[in-house]
N, CA and C of each residue as an Amber inpcrd file, in Angstrom:
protein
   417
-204.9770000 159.2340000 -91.1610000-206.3520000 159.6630000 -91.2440000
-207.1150000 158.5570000 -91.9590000-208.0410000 157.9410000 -91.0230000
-208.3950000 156.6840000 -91.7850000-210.3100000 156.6140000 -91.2660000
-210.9780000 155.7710000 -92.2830000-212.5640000 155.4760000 -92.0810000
-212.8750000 154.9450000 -90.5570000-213.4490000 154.6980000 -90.5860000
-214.5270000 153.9320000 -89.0480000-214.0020000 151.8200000 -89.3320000
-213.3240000 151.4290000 -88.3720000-212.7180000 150.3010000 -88.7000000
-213.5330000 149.6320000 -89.4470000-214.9600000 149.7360000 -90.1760000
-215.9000000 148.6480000 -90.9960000-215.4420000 148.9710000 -92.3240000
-215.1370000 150.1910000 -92.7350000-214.7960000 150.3650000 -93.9170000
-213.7300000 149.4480000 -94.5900000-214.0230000 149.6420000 -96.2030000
-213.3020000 148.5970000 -96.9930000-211.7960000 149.7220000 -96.8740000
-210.6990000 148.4740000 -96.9150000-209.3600000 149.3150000 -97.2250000
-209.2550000 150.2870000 -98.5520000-210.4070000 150.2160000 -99.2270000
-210.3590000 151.1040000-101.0390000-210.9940000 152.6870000-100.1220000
-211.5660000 152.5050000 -99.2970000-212.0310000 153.9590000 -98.2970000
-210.2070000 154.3040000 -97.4380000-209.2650000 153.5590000 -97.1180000
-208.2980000 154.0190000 -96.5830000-208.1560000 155.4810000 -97.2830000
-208.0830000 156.5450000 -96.4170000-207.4420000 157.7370000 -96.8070000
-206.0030000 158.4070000 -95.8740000-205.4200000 159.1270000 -96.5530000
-203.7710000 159.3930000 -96.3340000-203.7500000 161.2880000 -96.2530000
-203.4040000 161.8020000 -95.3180000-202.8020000 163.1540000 -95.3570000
-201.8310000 163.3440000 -95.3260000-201.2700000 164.0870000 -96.2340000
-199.8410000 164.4710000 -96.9110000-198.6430000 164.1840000 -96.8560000
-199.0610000 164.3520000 -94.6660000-197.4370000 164.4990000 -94.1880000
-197.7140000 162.5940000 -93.8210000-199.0180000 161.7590000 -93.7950000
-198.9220000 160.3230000 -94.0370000-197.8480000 159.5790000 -95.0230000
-198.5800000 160.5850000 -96.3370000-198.0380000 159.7440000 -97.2860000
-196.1690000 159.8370000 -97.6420000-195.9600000 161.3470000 -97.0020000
-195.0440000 161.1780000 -97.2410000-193.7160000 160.2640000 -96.4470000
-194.4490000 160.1680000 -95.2440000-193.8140000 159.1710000 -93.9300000
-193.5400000 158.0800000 -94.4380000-194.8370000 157.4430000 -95.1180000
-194.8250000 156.0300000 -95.8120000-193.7120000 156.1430000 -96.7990000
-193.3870000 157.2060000 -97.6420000-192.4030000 156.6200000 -98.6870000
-190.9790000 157.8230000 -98.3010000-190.9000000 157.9810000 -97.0490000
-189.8130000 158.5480000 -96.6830000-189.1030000 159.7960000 -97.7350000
-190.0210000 160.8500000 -97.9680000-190.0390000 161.9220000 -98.9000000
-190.5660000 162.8120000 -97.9970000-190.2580000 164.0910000 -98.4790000
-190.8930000 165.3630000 -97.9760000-192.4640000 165.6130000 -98.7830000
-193.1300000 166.1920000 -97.7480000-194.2040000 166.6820000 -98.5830000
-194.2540000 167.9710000 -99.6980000-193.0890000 168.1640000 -99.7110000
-192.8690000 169.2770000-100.8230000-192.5860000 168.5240000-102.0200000
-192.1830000 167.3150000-102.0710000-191.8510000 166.3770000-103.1560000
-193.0240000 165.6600000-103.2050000-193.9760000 165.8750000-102.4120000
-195.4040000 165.0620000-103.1960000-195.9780000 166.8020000-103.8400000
-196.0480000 167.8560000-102.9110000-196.3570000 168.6720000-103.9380000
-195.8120000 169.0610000-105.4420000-194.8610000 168.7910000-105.2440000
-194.4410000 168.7030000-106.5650000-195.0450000 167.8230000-107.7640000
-194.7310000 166.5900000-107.3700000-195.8910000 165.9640000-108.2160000
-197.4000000 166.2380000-108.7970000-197.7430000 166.4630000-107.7780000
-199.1190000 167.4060000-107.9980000-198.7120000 168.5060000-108.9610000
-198.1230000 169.6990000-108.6690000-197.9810000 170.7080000-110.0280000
-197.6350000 170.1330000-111.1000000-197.1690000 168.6840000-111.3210000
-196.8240000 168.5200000-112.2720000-198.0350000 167.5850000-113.0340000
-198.6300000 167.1370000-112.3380000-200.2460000 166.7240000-112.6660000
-200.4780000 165.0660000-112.1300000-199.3610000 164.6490000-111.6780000
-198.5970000 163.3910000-111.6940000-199.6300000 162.5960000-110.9960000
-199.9100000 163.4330000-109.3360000-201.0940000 163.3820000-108.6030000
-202.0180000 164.2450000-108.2310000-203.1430000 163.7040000-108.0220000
-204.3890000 165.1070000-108.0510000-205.2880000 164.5680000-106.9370000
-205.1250000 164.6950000-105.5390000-205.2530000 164.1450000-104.2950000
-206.8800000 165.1490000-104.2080000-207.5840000 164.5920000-103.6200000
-209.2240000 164.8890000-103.3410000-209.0970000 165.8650000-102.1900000
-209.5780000 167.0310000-102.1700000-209.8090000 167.9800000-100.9400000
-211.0890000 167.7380000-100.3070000-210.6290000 167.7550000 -98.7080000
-211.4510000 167.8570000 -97.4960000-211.3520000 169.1770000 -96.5110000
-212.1590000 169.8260000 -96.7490000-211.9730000 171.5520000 -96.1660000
-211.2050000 172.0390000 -96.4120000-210.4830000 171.7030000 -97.6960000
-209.1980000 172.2000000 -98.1290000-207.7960000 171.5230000 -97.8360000
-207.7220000 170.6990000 -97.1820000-206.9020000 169.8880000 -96.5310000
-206.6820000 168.7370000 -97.7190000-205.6800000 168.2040000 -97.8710000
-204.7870000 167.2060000 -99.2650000-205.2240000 165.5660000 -98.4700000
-205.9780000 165.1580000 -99.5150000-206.6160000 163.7020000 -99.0420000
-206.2970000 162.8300000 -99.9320000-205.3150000 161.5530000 -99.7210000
-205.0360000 160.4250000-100.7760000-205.6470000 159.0210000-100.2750000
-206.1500000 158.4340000-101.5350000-206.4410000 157.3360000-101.4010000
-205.3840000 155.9880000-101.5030000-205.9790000 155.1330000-101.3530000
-204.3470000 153.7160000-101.4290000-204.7000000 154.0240000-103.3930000
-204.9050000 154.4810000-104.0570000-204.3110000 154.5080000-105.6530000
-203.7170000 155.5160000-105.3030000-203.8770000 156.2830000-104.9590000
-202.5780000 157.3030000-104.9320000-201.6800000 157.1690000-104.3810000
-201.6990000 156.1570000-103.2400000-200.5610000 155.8570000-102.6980000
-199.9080000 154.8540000-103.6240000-200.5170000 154.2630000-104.3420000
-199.8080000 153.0110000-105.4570000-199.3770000 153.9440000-106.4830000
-199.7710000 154.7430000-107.2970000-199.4410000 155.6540000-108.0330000
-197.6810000 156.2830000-107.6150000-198.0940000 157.0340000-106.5330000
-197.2000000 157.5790000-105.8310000-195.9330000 156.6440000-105.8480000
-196.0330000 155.2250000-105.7320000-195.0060000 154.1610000-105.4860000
-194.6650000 153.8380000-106.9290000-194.9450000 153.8580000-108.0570000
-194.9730000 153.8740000-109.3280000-193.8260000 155.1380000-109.7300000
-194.6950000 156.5170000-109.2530000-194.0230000 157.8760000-109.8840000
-192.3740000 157.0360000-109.4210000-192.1550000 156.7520000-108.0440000
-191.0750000 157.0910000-107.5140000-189.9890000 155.6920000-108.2700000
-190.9280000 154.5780000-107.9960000-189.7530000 153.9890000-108.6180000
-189.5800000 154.5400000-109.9480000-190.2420000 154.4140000-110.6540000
-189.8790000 155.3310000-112.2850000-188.7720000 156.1150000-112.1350000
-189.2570000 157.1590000-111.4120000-187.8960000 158.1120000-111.1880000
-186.3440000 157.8040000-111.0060000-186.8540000 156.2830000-109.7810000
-185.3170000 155.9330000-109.5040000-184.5370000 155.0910000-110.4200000
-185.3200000 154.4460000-111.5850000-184.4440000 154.6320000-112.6910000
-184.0880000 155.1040000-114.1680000-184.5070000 156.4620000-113.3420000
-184.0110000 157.5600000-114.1540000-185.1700000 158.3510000-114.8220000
-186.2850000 157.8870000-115.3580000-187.3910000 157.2330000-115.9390000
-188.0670000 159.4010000-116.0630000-188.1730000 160.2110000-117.1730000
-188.1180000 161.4090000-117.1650000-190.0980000 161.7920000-116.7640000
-190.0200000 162.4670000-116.0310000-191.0210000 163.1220000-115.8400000
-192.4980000 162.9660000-116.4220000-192.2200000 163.6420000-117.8810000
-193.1120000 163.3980000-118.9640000-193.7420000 162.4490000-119.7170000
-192.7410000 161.1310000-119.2050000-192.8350000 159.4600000-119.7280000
-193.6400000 158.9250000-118.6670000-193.4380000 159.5720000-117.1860000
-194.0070000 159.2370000-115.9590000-195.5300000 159.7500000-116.3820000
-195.8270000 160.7110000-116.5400000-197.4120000 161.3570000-116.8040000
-197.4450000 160.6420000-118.0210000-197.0210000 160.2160000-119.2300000
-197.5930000 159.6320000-120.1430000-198.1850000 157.8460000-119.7660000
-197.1690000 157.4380000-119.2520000-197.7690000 155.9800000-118.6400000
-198.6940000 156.5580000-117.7980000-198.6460000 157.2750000-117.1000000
-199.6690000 157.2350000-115.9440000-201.5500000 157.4030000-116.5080000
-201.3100000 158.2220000-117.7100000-202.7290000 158.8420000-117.8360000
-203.1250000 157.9830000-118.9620000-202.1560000 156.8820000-119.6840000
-202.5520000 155.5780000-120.7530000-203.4030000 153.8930000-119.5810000
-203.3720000 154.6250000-118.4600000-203.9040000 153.0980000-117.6130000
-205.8190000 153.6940000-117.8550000-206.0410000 155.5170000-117.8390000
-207.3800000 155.5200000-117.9060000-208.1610000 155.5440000-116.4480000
-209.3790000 156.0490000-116.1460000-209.7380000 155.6760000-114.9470000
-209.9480000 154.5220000-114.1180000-210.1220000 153.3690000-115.3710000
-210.3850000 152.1350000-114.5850000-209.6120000 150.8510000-114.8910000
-208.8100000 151.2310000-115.9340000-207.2000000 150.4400000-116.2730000
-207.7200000 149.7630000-117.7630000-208.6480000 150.6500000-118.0960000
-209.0410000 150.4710000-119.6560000-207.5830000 150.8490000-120.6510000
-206.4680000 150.8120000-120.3510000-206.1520000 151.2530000-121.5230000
-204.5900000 150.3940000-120.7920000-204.8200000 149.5920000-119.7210000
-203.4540000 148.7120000-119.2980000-202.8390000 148.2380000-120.5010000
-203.5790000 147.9040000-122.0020000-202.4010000 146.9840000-123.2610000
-201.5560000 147.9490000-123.2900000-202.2560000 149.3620000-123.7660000
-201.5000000 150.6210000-124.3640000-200.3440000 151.0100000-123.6440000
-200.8050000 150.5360000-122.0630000-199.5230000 150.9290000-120.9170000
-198.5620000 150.3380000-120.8640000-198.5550000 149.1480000-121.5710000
-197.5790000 147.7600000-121.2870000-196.7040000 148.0580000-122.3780000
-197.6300000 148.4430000-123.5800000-196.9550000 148.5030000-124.6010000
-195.9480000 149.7320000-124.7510000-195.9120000 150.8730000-124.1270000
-195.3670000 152.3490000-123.7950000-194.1310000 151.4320000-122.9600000
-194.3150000 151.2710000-121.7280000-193.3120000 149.8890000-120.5960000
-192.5660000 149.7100000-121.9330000-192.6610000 148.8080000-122.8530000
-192.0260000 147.9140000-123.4920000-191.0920000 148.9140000-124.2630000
-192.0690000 149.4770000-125.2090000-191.1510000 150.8250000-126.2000000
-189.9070000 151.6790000-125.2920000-190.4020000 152.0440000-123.9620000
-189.6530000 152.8260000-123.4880000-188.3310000 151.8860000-122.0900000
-188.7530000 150.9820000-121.9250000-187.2110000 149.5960000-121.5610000
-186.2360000 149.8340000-122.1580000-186.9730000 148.9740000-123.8120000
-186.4030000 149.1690000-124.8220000-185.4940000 150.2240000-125.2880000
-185.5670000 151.2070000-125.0210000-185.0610000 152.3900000-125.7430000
-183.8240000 152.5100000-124.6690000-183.9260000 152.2920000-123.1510000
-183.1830000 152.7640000-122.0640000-181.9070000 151.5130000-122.0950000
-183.1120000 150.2560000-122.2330000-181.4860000 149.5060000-122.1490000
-180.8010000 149.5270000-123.0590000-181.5480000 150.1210000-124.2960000
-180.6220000 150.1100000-125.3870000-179.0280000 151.0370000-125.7240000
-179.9870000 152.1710000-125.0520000-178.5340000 153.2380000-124.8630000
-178.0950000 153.0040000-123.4050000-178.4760000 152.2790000-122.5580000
-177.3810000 152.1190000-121.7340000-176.3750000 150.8700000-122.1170000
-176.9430000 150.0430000-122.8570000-175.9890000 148.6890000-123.1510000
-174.6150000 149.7550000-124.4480000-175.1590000 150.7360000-124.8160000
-174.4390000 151.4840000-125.7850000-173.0440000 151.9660000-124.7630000
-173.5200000 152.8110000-123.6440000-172.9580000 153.3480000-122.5630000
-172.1180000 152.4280000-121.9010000-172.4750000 151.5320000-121.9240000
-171.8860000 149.7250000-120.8340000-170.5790000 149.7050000-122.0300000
-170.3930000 149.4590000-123.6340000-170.0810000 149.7730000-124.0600000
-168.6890000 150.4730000-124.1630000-169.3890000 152.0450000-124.2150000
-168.2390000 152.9200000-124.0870000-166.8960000 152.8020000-122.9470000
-168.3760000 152.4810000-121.7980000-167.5630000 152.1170000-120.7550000
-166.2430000 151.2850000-120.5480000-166.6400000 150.2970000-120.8510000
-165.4530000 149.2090000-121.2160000-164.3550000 149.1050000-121.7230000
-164.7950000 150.1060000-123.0130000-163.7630000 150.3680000-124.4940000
-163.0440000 151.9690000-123.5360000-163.4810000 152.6170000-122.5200000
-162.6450000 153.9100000-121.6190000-162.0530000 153.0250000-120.9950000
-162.1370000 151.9690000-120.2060000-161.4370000 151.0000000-119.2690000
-160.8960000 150.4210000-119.4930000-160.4000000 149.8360000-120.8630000
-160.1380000 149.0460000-121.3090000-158.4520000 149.8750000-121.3290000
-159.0390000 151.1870000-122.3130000-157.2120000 152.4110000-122.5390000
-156.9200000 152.9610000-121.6540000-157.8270000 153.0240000-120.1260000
-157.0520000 153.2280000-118.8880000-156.0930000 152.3110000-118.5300000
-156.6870000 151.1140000-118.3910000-155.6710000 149.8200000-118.1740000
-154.5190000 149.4400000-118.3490000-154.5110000 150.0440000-120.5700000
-153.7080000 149.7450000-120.8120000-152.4900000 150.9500000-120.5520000
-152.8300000 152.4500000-120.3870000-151.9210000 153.4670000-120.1700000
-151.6780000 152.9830000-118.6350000-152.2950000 152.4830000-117.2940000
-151.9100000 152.0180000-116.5920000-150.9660000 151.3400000-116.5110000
-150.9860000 150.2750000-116.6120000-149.8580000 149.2120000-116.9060000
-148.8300000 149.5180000-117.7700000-148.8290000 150.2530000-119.0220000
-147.3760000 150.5440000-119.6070000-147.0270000 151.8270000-118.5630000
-147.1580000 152.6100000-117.7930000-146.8760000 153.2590000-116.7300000
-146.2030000 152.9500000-116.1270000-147.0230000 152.4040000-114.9370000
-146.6130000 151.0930000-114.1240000-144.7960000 150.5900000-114.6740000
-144.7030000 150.0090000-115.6400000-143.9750000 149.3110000-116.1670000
-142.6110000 150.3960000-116.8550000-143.1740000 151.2970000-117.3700000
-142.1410000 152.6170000-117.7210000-141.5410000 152.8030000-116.2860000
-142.4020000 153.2250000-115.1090000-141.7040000 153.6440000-114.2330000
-140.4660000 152.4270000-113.2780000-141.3620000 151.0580000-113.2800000
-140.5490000 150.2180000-112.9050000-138.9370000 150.0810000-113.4070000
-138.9870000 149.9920000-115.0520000-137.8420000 150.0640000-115.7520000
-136.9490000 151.2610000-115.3870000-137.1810000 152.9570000-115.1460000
-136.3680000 153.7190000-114.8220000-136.3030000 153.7250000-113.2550000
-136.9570000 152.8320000-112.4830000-136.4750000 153.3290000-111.2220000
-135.2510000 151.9460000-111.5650000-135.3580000 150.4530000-112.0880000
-134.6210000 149.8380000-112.2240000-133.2410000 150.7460000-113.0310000
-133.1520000 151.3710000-113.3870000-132.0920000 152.0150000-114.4940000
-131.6050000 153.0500000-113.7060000-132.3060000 153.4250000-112.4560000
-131.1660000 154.3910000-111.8820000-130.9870000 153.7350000-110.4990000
-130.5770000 152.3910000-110.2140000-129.5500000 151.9990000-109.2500000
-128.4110000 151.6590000-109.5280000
């Protein structure tokens, strides 16, 4: 659903089952967003109308999500950019605090990880090696 070809691409507009084509989601997962305040798409006779910021938005929510990135952190960056990106330091700076915090407990996790893999290995291999010795001991 789009303007009269003279229009500027900032007039591009998107209906629902558009937007969700574009980012290969159901439109029940853009409604969702919406109840959650995430997006707030402009009505036309009642009908769900997005602009390309909502479609950039929308591309934002999702990568966030895909790493890992909780809901509430998603609406907090989102509503620190402001209507006209008056408040982008504050956003960068939230970005930074909240990286920070993720790689920190995942490098914790990377970690654990290693130090679990590490006493699999080693109960592996003395295994391994127990069993070698008694199958050697009963020929």
């Amino acid at each position: 659903m789009t303007h009269a070809p003279d229009t500027q691409i900032h007039d591009t507009l998107f209906g629902i089952a558009e937007l969700a084509d574009a980012f290969d989601i159901t439109t029940r997962t853009i409604r969702f967003y919406e109840d959650k305040g995430l997006l707030k798409p402009q009505r036309v006779g009642g009908q769900r109308v997005y602009t390309e910021a909502d479609k950039k938005r929308l591309a934002l929510i999702l990568r966030a999500k895909t790493i890992g990135t909780k809901l509430s952190d998603i609406k907090t960056f989102l509503e620190l950019y402001g209507q006209e990106g008056e408040g982008r330091v504050r956003q960068l700076e939230f970005v930074i605090e909240m990286t920070a915090k993720e790689i920190e407990r995942l490098e914790e996790k990377k970690a654990e990880i290693e130090t679990t893999l590490n006493e699999l290995r080693v109960i592996h291999d003395g295994s391994k090696a127990r069993l070698a010795q008694r199958k050697s001991n009963t020929r």
